[in-house]
C-alpha positions as CSV (number, residue, x, y, z in Angstrom):
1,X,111.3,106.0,82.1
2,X,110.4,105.4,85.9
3,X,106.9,107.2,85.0
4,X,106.1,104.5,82.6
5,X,107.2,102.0,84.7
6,X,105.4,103.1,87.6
7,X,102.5,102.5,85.7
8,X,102.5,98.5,86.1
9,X,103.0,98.8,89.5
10,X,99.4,100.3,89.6
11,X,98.2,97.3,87.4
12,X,99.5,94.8,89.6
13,X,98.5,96.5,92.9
14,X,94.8,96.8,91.0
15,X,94.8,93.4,90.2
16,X,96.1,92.3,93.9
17,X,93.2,94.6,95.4
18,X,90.4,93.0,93.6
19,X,91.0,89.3,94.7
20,X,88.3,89.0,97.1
21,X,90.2,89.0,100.6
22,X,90.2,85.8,102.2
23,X,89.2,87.5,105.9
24,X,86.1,88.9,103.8
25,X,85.0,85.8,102.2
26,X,85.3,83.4,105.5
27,X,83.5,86.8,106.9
28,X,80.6,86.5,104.3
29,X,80.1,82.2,104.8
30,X,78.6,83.5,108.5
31,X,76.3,86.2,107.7
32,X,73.5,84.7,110.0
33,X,73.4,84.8,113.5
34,X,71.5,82.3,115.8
35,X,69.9,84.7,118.5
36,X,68.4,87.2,115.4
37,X,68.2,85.0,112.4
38,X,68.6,87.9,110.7
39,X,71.3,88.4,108.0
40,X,74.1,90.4,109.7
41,X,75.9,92.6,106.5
42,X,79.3,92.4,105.6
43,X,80.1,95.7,106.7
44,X,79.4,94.7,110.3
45,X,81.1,91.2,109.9
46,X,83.8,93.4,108.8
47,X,84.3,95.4,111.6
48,X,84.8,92.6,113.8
49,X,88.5,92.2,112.3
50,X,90.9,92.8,114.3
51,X,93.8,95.7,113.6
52,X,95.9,93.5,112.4
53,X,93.6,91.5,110.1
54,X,92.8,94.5,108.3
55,X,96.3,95.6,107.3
56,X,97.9,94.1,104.2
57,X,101.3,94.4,102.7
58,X,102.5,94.6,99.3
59,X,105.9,96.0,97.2
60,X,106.9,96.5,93.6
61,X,110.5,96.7,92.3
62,X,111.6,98.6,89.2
63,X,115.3,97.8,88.1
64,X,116.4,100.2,84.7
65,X,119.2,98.6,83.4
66,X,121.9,98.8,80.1
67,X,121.7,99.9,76.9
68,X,121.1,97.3,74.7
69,X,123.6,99.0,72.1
70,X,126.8,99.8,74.3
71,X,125.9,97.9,77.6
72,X,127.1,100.6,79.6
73,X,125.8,101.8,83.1
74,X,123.3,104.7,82.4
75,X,120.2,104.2,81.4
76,X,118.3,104.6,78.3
77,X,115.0,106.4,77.0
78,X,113.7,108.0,73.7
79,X,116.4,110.6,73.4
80,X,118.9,107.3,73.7
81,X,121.7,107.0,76.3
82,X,121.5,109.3,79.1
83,X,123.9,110.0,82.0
84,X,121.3,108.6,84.3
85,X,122.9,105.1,86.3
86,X,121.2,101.5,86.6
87,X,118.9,102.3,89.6
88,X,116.2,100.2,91.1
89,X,112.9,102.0,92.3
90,X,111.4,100.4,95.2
91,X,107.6,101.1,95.8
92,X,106.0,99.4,99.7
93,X,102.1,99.7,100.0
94,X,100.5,99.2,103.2
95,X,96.7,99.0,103.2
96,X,93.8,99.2,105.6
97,X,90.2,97.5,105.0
98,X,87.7,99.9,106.0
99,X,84.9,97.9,104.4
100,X,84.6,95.9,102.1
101,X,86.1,96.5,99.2
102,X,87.6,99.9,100.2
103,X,91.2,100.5,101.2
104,X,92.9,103.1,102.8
105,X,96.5,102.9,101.4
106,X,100.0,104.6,102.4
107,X,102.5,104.0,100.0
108,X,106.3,104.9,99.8
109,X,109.2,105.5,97.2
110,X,112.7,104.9,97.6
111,X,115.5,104.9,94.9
112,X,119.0,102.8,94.5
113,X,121.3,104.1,92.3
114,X,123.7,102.0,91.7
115,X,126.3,102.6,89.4
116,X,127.8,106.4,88.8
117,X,128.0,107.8,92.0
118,X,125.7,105.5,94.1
119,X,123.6,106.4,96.6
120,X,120.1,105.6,98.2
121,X,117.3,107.9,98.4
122,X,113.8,108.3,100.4
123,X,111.7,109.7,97.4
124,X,108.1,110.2,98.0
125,X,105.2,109.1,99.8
126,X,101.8,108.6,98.2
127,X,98.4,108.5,100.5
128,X,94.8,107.6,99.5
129,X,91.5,105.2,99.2
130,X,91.5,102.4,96.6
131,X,88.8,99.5,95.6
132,X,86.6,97.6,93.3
133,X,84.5,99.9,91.3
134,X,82.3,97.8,89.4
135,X,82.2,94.2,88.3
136,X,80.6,92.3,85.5
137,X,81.3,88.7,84.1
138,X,85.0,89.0,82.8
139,X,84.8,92.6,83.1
140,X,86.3,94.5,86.2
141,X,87.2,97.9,87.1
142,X,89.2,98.9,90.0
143,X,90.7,102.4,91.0
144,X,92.3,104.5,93.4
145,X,92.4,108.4,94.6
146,X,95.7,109.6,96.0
147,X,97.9,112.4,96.1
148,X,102.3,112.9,97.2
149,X,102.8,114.6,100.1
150,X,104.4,118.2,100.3
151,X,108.0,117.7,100.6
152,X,108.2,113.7,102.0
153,X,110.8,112.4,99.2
154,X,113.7,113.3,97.2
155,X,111.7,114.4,93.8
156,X,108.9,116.2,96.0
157,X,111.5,118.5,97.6
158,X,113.6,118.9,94.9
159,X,110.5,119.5,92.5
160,X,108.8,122.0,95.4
161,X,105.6,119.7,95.4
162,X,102.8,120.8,97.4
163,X,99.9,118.3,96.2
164,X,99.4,116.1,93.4
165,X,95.6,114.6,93.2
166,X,95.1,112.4,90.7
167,X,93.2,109.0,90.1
168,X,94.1,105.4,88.8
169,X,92.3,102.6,87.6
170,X,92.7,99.6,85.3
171,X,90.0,98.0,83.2
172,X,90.8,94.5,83.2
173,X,89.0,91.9,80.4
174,X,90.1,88.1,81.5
175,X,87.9,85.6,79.2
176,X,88.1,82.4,79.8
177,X,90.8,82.0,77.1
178,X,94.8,82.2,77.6
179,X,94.7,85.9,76.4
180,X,93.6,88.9,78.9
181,X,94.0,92.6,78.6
182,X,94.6,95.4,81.1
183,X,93.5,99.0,80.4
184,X,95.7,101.7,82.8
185,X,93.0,105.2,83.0
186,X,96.0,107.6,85.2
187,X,95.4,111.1,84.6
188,X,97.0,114.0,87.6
189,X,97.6,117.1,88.2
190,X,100.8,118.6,90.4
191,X,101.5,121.6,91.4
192,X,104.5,123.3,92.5
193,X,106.1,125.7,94.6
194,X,108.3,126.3,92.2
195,X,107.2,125.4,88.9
196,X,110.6,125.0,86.9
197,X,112.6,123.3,89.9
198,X,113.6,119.8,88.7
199,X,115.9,117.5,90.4
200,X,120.0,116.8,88.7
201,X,118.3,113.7,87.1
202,X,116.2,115.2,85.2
203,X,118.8,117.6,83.6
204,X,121.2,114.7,83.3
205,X,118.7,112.6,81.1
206,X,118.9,115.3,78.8
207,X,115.4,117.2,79.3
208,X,114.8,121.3,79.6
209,X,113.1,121.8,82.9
210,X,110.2,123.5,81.0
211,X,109.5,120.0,80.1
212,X,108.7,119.0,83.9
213,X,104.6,118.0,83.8
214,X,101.8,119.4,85.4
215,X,98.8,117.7,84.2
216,X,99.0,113.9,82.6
217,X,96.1,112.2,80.7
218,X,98.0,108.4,80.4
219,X,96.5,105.5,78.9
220,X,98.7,102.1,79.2
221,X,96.7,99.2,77.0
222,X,98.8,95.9,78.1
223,X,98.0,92.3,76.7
224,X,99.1,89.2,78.0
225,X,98.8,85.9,77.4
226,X,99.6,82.3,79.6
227,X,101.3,79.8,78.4
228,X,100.7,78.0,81.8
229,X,99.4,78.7,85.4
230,X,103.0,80.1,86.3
231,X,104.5,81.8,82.7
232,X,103.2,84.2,79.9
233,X,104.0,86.8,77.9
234,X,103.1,90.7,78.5
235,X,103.6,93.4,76.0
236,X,101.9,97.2,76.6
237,X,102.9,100.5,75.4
238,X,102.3,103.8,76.5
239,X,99.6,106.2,75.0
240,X,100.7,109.9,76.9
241,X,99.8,113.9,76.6
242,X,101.1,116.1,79.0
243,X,100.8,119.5,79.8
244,X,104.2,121.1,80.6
245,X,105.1,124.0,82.6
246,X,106.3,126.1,79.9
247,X,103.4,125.6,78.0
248,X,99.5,126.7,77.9
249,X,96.5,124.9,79.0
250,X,95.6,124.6,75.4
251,X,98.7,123.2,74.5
252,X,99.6,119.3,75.7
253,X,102.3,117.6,73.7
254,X,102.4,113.9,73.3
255,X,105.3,112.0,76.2
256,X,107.4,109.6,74.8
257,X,105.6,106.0,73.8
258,X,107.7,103.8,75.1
259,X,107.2,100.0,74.2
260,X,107.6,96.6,76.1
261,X,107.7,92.8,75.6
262,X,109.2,90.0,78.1
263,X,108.1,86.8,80.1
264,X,106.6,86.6,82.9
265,X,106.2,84.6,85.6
266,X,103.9,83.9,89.0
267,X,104.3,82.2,92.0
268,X,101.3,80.3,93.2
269,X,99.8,80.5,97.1
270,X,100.7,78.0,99.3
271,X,98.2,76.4,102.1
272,X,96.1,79.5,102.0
273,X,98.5,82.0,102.1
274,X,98.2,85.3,100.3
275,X,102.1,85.8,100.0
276,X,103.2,85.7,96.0
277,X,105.2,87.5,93.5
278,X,105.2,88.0,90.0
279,X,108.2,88.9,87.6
280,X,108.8,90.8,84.1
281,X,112.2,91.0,82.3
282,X,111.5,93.0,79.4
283,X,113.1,94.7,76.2
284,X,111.9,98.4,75.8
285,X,112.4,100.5,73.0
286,X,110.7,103.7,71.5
287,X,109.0,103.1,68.0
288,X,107.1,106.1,67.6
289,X,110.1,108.3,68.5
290,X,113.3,106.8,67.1
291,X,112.0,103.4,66.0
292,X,113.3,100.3,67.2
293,X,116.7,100.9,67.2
294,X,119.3,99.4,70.1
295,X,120.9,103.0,70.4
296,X,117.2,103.8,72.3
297,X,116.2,100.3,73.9
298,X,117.1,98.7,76.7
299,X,116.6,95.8,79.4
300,X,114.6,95.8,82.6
301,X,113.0,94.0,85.2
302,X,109.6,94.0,87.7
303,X,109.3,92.6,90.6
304,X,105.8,92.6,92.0
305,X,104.0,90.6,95.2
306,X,102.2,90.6,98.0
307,X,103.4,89.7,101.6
308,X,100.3,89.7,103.8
């Protein structure tokens, strides 16, 4: 499950980098200069930022909770209730503008678990460029190239990771109607020290360690509609072949295709500040592997925004 929810993360984030930055824009109203009266580019106008001015801050919060069946304190996903406890994933993303509309990006990953033995871990840390790639009426596509460090976090040590490339980028089609739609492109690659070393979570949710991925081809198709400037509705669903490590090249098999509906709701700005925050609580359940059934669904939450 925290694979298919670290997939809104990305569309948020996406989303968040192509709002044209404030600093670029006022940038951009004084292109000219009086001793030249030449046009002075943005890439130039951009450099004059200072270090600070550059940087921008964002986070995304995952919380897997109950079972919608029993209500108890593990998690849930297609195979149904797993040993796994409520945990909250906790994803910070500090950004640098190197011009314009280009971002170099640090990102980390840390776990709560908070039922069943709780504890806090440092998981991962993620490092790469990310910007607008093309624009066109309601159309946009924006995208990123990154890759885990070897051995930063909890599931890169306990996986033997030594580098993960891989790209993301959302297609997003906002008409001038109440409905919009997001398009999630995430394929990867990982590979491993040790190709069948998988962390105690991983057995506990009830999977074979041949199962642990080394390529991904994702697609996440979302729609959303707004009832107003602050609330909508959101409901996406995963479309997911993987090739495992105990299986060929040739041979992917389809991940689980989990599905999700729920509110949502966004702050608005205030006097020209870029802090805001947007939040999903969602019902998730399984159709194509299970159905809808309560003994494989269960409750969640997003919390997504931008501090600087």
């Amino acid at each position: 499950m925290k694979l298919f929810l670290t997939l809104f993360f990305t569309i948020s984030w996406s989303v968040v980098a192509d709002v044209p930055d404030k600093k670029v824009q006022t940038i951009k109203a004084t292109q000219k200069l009086k001793t030249d009266k030449k046009p002075v580019n943005a890439e130039r106008k951009i450099s004059d930022l200072s270090f600070y001015e550059r940087l921008g801050m964002s986070y995304f919060i995952f919380w897997e909770g109950p079972n919608l069946k029993t209500g108890n304190d593990v998690v849930t996903n297609e195979l149904g209730e797993t040993d796994n406890p409520i945990n909250t994933y906790n994803i910070v993303s500090l950004r640098y503008l190197l011009k314009e509309n280009l971002y170099f990006d640090v990102q980390t990953g840390t776990q709560w678990w908070q039922t069943r033995d709780p504890r806090f871990n440092f998981d991962r840390v993620r490092v790469g460029v990310s910007g607008r790639l093309w624009k066109s009426g309601n159309w946009t596509l924006t995208g990123a190239a990154n890759s885990d460090l070897p051995y930063t976090g909890y599931t890169a040590r306990e996986r033997t990771l030594i580098v993960s490339p891989g790209f993301f980028g959302t297609l997003t089609y906002t008409p001038d109607s109440p409905w919009s739609f997001v398009l999630l492109m995430q394929p990867r690659v990982w590979w491993y020290n040790e190709r069948y070393a998988v962390e105690p979570e991983w057995l506990r949710a009830n999977r074979n360690p041949g199962e642990k991925f080394e390529a991904i081809t994702l697609l996440t198709p979302t729609v959303n509609y707004r009832l107003n400037d602050q609330w909508g509705i959101r409901s996406g669903l995963n479309v997911d072949y993987r090739k495992q490590v105990h299986n060929s090249w040739t041979h992917w098999v389809r991940w689980m295709t989990p599905f999700s509906i729920g509110p949502t709701y966004r702050s608005q700005p205030k006097n020209g500040s870029k802090s805001s925050f947007e939040v999903y609580v969602f019902v998730q359940s399984f159709p194509l592997d299970g159905g809808f059934q309560t003994s494989n669904s269960s409750i969640g939450m997003w919390l997504s925004g931008v501090l600087f």
